[in-house]
PDB file of N, H, CA, C and O in Angstrom:
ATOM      1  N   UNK A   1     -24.827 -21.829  -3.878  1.00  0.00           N
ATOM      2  CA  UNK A   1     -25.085 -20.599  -4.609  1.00  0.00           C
ATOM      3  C   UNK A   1     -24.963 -19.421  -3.654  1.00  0.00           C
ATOM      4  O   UNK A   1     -25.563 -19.306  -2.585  1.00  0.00           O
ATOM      5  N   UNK A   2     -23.894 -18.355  -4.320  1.00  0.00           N
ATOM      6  H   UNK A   2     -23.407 -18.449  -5.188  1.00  0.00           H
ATOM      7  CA  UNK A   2     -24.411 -16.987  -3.282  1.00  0.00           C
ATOM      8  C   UNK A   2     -25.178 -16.447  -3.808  1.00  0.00           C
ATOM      9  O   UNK A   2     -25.777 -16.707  -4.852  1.00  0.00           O
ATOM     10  N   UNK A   3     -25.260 -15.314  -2.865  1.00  0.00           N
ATOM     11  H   UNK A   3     -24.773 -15.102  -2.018  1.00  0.00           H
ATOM     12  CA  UNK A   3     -25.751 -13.835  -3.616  1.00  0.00           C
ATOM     13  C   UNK A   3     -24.846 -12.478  -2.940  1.00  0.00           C
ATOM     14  O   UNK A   3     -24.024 -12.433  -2.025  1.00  0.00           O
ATOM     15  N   UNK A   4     -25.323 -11.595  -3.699  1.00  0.00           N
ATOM     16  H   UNK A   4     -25.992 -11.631  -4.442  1.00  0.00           H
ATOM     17  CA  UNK A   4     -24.586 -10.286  -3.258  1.00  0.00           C
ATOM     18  C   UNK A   4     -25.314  -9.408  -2.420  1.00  0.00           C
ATOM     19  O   UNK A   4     -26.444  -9.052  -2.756  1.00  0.00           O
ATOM     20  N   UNK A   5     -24.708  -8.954  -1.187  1.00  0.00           N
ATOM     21  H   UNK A   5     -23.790  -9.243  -0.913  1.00  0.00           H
ATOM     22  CA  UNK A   5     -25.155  -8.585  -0.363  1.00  0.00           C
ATOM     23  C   UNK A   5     -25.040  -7.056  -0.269  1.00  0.00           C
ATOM     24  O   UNK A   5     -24.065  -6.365  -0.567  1.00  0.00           O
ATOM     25  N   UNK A   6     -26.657  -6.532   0.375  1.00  0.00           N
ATOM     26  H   UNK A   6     -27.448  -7.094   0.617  1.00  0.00           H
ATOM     27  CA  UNK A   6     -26.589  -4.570   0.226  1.00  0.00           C
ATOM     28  C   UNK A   6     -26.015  -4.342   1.703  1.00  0.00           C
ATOM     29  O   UNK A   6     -26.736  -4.151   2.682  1.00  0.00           O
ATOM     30  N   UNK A   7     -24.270  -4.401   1.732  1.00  0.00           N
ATOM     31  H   UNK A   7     -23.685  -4.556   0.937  1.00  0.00           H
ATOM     32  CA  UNK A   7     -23.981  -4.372   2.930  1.00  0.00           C
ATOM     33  C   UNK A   7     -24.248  -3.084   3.666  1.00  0.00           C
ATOM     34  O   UNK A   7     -24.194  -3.107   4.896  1.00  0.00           O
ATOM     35  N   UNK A   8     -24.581  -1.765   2.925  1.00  0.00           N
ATOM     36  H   UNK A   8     -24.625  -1.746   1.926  1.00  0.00           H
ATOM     37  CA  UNK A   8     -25.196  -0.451   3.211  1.00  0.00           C
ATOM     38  C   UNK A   8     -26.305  -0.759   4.114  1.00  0.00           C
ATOM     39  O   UNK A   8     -26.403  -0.177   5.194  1.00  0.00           O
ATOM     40  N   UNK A   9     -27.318  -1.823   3.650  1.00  0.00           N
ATOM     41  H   UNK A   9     -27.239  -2.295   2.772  1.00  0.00           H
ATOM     42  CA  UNK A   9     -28.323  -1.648   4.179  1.00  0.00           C
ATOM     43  C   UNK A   9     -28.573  -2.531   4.650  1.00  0.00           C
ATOM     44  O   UNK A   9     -29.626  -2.586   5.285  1.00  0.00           O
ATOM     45  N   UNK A  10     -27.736  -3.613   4.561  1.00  0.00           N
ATOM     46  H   UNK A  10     -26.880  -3.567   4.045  1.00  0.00           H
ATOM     47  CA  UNK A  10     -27.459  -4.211   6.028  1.00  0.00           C
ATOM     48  C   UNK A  10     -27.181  -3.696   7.425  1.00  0.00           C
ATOM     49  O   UNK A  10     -27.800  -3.950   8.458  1.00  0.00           O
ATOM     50  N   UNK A  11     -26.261  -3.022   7.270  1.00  0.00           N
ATOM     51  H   UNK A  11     -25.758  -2.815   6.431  1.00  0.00           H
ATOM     52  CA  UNK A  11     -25.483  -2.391   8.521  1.00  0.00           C
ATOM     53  C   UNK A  11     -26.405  -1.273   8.891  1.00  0.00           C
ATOM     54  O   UNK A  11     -26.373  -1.101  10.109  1.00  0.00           O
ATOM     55  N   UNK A  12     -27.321  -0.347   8.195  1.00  0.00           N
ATOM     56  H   UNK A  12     -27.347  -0.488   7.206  1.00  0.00           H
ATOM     57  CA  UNK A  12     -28.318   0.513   8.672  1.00  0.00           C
ATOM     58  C   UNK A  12     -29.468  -0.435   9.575  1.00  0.00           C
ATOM     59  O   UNK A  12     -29.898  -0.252  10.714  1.00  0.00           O
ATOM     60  N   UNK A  13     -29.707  -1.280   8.789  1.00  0.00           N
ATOM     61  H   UNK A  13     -29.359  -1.428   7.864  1.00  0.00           H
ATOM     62  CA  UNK A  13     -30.609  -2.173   9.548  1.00  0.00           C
ATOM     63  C   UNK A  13     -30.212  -2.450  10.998  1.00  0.00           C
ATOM     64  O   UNK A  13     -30.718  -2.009  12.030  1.00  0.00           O
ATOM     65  N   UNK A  14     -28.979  -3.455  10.791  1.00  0.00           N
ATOM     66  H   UNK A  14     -28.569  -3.812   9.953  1.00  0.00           H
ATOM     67  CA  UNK A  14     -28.477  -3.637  11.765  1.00  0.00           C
ATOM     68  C   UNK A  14     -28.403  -1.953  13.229  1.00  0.00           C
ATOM     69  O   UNK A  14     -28.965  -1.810  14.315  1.00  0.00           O
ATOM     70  N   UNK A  15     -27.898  -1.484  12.817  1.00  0.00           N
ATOM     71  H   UNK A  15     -27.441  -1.600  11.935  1.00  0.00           H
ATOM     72  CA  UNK A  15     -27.656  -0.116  13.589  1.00  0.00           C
ATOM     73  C   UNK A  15     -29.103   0.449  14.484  1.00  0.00           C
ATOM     74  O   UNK A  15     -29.103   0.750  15.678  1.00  0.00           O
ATOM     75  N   UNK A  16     -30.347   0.495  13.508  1.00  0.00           N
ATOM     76  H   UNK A  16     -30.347   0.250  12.538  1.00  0.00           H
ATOM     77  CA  UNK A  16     -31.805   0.680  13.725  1.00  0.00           C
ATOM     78  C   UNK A  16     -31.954  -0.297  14.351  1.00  0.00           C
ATOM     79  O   UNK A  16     -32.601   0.200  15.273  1.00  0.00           O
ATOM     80  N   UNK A  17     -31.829  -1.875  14.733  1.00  0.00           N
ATOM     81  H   UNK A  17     -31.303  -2.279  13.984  1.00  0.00           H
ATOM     82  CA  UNK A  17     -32.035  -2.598  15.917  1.00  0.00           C
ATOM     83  C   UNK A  17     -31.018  -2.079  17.260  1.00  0.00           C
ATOM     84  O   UNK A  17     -31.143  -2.411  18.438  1.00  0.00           O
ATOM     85  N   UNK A  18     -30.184  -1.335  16.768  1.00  0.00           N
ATOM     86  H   UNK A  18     -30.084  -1.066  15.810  1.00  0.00           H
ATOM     87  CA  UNK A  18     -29.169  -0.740  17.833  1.00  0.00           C
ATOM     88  C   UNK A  18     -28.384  -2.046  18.765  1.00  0.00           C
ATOM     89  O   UNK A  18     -28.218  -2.276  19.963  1.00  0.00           O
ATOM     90  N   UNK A  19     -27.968  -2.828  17.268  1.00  0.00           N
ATOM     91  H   UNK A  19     -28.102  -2.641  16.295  1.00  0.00           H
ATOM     92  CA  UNK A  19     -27.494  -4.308  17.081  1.00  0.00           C
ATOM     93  C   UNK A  19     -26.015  -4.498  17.089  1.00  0.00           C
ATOM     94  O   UNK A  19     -25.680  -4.293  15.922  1.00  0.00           O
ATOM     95  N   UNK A  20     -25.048  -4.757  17.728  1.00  0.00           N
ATOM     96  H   UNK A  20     -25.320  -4.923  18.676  1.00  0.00           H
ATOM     97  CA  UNK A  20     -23.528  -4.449  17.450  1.00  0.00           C
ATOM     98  C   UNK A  20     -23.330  -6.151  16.466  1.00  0.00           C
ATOM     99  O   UNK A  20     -24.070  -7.134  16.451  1.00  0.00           O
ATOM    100  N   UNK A  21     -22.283  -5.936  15.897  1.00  0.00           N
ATOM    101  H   UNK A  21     -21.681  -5.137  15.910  1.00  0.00           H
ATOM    102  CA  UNK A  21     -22.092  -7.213  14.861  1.00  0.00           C
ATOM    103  C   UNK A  21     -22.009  -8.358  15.860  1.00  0.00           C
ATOM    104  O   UNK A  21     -22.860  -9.235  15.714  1.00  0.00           O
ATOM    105  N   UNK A  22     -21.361  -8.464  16.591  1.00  0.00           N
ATOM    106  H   UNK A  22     -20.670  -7.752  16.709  1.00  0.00           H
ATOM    107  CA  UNK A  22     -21.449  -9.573  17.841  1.00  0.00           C
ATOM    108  C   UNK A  22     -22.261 -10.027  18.013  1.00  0.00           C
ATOM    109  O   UNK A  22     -22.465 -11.220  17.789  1.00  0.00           O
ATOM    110  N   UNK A  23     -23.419  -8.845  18.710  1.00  0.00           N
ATOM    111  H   UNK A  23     -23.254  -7.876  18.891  1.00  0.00           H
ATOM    112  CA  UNK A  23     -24.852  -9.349  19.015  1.00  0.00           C
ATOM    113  C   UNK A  23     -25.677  -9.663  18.038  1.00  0.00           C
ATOM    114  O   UNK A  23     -26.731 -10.259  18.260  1.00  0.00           O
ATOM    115  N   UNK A  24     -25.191  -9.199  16.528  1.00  0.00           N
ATOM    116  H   UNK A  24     -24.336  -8.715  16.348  1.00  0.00           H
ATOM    117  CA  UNK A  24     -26.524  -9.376  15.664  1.00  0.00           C
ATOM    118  C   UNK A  24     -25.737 -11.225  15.055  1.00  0.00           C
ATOM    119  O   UNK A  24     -26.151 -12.135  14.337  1.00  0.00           O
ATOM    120  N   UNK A  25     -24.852 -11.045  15.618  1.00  0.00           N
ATOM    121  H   UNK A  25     -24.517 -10.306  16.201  1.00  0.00           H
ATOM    122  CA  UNK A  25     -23.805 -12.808  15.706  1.00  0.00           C
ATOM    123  C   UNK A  25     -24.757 -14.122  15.988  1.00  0.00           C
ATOM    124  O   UNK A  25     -25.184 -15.134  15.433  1.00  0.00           O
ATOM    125  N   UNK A  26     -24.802 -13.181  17.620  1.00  0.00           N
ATOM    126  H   UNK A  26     -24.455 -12.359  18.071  1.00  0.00           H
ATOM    127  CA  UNK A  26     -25.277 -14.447  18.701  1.00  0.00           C
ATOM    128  C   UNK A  26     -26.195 -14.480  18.549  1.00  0.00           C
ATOM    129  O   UNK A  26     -26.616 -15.544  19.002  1.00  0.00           O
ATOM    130  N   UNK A  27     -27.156 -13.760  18.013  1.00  0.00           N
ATOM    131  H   UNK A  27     -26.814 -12.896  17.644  1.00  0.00           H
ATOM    132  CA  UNK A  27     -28.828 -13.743  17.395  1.00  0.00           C
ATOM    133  C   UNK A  27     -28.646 -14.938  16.257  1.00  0.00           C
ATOM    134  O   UNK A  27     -29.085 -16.070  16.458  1.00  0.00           O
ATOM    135  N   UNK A  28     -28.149 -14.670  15.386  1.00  0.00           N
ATOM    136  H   UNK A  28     -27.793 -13.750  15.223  1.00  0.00           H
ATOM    137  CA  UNK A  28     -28.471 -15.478  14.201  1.00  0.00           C
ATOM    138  C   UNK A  28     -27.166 -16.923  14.308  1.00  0.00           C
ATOM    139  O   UNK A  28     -27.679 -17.955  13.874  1.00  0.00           O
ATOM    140  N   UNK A  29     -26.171 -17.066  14.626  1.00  0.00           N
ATOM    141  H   UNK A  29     -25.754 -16.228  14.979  1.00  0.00           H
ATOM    142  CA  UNK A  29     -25.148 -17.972  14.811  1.00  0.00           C
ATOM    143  C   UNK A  29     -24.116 -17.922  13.498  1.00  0.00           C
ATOM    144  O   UNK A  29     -23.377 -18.819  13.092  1.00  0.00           O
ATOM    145  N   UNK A  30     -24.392 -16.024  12.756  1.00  0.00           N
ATOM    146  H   UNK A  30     -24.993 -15.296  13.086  1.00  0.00           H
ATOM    147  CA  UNK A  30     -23.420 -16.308  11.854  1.00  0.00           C
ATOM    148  C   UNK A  30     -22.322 -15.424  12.300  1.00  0.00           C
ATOM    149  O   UNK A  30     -22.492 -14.319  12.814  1.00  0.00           O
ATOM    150  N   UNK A  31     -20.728 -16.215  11.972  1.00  0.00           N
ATOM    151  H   UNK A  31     -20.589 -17.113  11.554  1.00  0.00           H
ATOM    152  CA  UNK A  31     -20.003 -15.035  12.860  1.00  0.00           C
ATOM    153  C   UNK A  31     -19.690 -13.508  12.456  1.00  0.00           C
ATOM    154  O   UNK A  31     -19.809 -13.027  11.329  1.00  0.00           O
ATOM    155  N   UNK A  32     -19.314 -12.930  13.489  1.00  0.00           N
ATOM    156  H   UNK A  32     -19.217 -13.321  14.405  1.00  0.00           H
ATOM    157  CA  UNK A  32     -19.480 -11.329  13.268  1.00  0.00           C
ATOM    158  C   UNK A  32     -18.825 -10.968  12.069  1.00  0.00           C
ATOM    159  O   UNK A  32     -19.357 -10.307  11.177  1.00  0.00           O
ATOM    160  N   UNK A  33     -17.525 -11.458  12.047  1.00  0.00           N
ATOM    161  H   UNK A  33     -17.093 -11.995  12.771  1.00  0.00           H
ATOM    162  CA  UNK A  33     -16.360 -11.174  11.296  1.00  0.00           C
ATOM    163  C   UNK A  33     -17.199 -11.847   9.496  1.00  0.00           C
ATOM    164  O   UNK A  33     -16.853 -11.312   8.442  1.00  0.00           O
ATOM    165  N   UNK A  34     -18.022 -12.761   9.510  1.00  0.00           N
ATOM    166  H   UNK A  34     -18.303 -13.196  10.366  1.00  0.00           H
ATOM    167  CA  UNK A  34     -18.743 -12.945   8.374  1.00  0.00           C
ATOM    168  C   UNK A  34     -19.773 -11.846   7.829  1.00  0.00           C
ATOM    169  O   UNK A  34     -20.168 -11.568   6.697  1.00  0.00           O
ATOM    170  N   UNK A  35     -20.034 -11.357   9.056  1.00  0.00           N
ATOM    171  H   UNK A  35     -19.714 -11.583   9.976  1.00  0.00           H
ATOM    172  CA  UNK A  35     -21.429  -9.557   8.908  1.00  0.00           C
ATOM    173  C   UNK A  35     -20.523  -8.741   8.482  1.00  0.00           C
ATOM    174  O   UNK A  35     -20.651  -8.072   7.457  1.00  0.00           O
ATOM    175  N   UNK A  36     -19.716  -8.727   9.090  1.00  0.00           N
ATOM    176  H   UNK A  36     -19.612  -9.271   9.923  1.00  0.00           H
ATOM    177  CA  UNK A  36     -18.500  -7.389   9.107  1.00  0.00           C
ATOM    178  C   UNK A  36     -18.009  -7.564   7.753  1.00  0.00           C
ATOM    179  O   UNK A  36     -17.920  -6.483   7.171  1.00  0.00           O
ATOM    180  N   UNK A  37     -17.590  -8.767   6.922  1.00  0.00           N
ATOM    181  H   UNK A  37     -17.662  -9.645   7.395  1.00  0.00           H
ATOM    182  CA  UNK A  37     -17.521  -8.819   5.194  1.00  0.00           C
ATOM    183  C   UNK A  37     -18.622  -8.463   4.316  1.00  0.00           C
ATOM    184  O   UNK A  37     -18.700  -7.802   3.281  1.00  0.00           O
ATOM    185  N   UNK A  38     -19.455  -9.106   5.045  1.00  0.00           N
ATOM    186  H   UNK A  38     -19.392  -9.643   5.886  1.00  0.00           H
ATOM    187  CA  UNK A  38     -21.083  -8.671   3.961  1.00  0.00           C
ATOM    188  C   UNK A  38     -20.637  -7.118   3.792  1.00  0.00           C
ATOM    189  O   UNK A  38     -20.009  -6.673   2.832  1.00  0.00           O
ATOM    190  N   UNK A  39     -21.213  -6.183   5.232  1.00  0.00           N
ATOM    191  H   UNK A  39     -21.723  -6.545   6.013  1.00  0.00           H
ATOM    192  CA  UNK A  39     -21.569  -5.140   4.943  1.00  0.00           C
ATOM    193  C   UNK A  39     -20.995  -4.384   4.323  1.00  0.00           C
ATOM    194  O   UNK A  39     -21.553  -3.422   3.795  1.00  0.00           O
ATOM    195  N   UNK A  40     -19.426  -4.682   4.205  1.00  0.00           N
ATOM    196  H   UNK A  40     -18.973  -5.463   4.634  1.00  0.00           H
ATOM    197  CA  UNK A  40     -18.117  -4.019   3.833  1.00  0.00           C
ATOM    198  C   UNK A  40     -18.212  -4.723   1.753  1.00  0.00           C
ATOM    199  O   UNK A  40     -17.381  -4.474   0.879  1.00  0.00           O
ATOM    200  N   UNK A  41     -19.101  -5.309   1.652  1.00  0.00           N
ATOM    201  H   UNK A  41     -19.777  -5.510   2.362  1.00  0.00           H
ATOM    202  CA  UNK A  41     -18.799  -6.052   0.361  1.00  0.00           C
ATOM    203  C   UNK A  41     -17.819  -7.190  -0.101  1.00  0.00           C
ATOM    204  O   UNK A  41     -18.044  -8.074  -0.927  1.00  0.00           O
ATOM    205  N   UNK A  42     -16.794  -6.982   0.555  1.00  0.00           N
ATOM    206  H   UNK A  42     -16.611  -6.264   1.227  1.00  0.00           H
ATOM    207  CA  UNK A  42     -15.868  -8.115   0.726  1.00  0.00           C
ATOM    208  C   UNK A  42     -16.215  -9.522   0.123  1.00  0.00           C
ATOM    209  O   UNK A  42     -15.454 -10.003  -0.717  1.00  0.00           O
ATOM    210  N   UNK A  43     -17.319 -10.186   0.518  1.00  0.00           N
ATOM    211  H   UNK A  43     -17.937  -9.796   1.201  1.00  0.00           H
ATOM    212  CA  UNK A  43     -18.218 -11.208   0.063  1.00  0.00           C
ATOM    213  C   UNK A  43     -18.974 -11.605  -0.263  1.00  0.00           C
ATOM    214  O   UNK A  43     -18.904 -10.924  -1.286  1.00  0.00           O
ATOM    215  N   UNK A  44     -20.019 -12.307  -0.460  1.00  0.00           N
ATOM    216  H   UNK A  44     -20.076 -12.860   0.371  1.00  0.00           H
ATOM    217  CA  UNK A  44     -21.743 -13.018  -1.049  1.00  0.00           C
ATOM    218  C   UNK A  44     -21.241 -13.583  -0.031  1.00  0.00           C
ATOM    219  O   UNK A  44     -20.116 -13.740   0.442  1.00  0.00           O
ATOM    220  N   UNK A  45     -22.739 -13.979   0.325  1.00  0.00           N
ATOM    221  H   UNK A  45     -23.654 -13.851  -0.060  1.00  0.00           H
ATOM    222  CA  UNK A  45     -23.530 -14.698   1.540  1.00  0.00           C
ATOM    223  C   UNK A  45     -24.411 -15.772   0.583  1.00  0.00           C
ATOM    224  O   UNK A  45     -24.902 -15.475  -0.506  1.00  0.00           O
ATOM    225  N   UNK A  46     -24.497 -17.080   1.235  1.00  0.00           N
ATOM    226  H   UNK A  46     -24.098 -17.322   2.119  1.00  0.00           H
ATOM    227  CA  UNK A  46     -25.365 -18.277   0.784  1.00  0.00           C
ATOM    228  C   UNK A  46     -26.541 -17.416   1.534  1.00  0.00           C
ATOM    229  O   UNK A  46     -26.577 -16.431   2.272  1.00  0.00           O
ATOM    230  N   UNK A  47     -27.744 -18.571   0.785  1.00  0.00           N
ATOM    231  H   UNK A  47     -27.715 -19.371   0.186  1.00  0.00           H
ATOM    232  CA  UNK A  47     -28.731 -18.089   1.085  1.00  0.00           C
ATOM    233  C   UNK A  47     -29.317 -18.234   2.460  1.00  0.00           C
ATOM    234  O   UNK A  47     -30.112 -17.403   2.900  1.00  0.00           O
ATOM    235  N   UNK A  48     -28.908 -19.338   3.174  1.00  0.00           N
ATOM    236  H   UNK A  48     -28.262 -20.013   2.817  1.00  0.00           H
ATOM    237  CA  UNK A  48     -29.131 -19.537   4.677  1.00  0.00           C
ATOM    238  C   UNK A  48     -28.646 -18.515   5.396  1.00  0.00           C
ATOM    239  O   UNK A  48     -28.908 -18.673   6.589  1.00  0.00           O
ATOM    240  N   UNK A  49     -28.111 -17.637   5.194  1.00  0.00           N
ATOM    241  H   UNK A  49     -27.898 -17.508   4.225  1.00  0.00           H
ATOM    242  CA  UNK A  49     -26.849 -16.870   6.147  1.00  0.00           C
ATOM    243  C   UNK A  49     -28.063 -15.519   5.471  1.00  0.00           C
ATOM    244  O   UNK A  49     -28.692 -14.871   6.308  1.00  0.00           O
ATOM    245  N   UNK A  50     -28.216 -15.304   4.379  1.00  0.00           N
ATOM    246  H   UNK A  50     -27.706 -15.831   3.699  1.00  0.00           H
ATOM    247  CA  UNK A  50     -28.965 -14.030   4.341  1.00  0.00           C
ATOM    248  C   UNK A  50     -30.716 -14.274   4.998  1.00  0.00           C
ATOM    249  O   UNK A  50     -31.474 -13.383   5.381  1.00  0.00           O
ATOM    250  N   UNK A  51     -30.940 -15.529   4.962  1.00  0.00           N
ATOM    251  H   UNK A  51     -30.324 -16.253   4.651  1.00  0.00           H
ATOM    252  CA  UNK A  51     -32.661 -15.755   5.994  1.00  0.00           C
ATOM    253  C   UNK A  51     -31.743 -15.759   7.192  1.00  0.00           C
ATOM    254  O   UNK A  51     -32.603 -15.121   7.799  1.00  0.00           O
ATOM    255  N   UNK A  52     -30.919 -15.875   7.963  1.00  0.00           N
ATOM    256  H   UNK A  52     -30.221 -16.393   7.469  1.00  0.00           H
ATOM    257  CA  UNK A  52     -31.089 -15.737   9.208  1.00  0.00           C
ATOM    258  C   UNK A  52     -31.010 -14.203   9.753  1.00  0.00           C
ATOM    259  O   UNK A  52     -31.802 -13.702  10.551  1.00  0.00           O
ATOM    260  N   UNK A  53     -29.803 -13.512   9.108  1.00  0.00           N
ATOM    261  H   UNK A  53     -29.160 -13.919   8.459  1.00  0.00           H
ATOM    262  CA  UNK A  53     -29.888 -12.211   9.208  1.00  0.00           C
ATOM    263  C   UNK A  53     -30.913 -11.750   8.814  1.00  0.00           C
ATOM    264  O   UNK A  53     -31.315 -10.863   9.567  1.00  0.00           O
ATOM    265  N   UNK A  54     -31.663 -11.967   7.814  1.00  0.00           N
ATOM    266  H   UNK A  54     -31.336 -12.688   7.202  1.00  0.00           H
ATOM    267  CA  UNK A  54     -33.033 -11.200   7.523  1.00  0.00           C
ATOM    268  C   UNK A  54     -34.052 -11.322   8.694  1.00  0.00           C
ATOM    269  O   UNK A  54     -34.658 -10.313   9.055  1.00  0.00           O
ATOM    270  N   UNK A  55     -34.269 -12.556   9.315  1.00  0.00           N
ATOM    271  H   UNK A  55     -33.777 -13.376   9.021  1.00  0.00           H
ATOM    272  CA  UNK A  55     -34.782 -12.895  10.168  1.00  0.00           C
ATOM    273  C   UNK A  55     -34.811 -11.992  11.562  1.00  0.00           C
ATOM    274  O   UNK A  55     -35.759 -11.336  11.994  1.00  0.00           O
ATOM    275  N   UNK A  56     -33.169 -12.195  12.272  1.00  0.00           N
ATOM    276  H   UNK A  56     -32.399 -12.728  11.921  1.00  0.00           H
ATOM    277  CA  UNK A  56     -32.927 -11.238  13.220  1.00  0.00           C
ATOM    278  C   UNK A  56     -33.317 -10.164  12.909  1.00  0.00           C
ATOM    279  O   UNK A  56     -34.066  -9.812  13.820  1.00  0.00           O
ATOM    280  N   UNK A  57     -33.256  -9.190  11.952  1.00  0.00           N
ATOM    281  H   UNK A  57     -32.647  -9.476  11.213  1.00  0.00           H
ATOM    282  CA  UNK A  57     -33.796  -8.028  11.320  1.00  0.00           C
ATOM    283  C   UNK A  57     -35.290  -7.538  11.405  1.00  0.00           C
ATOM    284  O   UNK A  57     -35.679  -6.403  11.678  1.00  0.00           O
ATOM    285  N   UNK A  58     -35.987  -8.577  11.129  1.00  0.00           N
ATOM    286  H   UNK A  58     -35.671  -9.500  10.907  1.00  0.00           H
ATOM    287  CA  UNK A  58     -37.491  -8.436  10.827  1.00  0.00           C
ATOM    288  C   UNK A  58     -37.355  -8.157   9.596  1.00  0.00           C
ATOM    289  O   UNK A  58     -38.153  -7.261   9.870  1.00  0.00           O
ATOM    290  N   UNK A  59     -37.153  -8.032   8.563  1.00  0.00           N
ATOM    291  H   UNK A  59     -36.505  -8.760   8.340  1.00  0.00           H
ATOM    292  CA  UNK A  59     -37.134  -7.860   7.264  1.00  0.00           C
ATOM    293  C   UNK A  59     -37.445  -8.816   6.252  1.00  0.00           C
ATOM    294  O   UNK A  59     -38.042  -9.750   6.786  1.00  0.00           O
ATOM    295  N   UNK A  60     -37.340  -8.948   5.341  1.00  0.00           N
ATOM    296  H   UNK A  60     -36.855  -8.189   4.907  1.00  0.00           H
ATOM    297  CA  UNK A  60     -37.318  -9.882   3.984  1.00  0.00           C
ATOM    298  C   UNK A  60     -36.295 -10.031   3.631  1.00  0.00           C
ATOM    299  O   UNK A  60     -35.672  -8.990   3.418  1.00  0.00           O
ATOM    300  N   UNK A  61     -35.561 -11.363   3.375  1.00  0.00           N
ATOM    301  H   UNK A  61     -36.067 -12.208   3.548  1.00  0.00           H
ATOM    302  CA  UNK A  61     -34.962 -11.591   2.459  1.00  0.00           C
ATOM    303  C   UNK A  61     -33.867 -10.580   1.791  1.00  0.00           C
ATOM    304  O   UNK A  61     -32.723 -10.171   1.988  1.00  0.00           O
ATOM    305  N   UNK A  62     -34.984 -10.435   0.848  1.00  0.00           N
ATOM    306  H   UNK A  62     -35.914 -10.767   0.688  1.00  0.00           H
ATOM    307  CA  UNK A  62     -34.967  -9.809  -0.751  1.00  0.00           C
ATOM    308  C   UNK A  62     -34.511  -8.277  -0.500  1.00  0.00           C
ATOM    309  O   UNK A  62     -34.029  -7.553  -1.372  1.00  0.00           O
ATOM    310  N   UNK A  63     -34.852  -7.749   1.439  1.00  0.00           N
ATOM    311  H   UNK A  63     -35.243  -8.337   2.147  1.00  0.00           H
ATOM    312  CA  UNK A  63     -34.853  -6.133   1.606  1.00  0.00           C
ATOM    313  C   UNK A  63     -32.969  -6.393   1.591  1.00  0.00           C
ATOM    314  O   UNK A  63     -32.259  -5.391   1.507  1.00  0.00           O
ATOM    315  N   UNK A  64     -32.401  -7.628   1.669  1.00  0.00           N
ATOM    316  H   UNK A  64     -32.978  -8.442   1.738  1.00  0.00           H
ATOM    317  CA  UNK A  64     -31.246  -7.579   1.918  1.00  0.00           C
ATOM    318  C   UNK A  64     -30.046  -7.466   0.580  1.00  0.00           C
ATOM    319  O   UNK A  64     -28.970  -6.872   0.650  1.00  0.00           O
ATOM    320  N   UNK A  65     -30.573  -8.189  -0.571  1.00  0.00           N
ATOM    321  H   UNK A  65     -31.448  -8.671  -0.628  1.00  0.00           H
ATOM    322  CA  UNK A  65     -29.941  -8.569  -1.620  1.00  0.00           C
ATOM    323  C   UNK A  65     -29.828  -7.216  -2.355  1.00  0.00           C
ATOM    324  O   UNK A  65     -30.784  -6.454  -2.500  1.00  0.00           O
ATOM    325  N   UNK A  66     -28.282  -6.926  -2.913  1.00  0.00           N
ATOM    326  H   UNK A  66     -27.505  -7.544  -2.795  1.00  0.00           H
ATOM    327  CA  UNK A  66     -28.270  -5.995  -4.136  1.00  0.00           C
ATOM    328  C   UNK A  66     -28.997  -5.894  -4.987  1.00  0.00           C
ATOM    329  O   UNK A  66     -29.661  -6.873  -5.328  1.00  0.00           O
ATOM    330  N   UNK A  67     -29.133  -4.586  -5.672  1.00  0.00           N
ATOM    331  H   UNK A  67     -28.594  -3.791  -5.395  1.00  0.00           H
ATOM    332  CA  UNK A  67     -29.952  -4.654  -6.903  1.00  0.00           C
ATOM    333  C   UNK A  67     -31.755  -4.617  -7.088  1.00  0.00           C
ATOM    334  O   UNK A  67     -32.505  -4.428  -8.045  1.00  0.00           O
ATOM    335  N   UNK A  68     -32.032  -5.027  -5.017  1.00  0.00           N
ATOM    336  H   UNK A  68     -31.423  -5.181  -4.239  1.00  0.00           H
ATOM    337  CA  UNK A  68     -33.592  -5.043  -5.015  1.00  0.00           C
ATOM    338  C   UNK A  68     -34.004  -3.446  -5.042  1.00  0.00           C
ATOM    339  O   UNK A  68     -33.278  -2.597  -4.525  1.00  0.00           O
ATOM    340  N   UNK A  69     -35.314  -3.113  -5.733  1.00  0.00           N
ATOM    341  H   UNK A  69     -35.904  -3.803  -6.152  1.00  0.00           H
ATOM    342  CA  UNK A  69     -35.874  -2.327  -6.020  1.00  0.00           C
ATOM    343  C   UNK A  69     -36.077  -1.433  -7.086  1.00  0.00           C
ATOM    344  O   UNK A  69     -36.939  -0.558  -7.002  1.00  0.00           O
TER     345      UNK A  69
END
């Protein structure tokens, strides 16, 4: 199952750790070029791939998924 990813606020996130896609890569083990689709919309992310980035983040989940709020 995917989901759809708030690649906006992904990549702000990301940016506020002052995180380059590489590094926010080698943090979580998903590859850059897979962040670099999220944030751009390009794709859905399974749900393992959005807890690890959420994770590296400090965030929730849910702060990641379209449509929250």
């Amino acid at each position: 199952m995917s989901f759809d990813v708030d690649g906006e606020k992904l990549r702000q996130l990301r940016v506020k750790k002052a995180l380059s896609l590489r590094a926010l890569g080698e943090r979580t083990g998903v590859a850059f070029d897979t962040i670099s689709k999220l944030e751009n919309g390009h794709r859905p992310a399974r749900l393992v791939t959005i807890r690890k980035l959420a994770e590296a983040l400090e965030v929730e989940p849910k702060e990641l998924l379209k449509g929250d709020g």
